[in-house]
N, C-alpha and C positions, 0 to 999 in steps of 0.2 A: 370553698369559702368565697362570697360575694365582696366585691370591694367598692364599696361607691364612691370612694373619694374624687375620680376624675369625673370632669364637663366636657358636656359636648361645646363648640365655639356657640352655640345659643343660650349656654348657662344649663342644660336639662343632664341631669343625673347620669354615668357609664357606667354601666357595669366592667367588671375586669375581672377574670379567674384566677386562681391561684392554688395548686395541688397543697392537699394535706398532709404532711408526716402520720403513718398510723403508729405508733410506738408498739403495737401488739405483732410480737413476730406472726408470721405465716407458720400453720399447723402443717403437720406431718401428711393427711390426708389433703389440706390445698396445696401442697408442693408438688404430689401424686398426681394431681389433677392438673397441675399447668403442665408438668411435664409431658402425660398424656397428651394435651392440646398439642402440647409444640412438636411431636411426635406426629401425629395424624396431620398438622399442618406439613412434615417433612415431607410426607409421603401422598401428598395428593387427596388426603381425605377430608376435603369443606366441599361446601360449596357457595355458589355464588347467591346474592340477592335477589336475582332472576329469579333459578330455582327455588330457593326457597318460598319465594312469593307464588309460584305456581303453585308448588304440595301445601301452603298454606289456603288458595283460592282466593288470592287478591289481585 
């Protein structure tokens, strides 16, 4: 969510962020899936933005 109430000292519009509550719990298969992540994050299994930018060709 955007919040424009605050100025910049010249008077022009700031934006400011602000995280959402989702009210809908997390399903059984995306609890599956962070866990997985944070599992392969345990163990060495990412990689960096380097590589990736490479095996992508940027």
């Amino acid at each position: 969510m955007v919040n424009y109430r605050r100025r910049t000292p010249a008077g022009r519009k700031s934006a400011s962020c602000s995280s959402a509550v989702d009210p809908e719990p997390l399903s059984s298969v995306e609890k599956e899936a962070i866990e997985e992540s944070l599992e392969d994050i345990k163990h060495g299994r990412v990689y960096t933005l380097e590589e990736v930018k490479k095996e992508l060709g940027f």
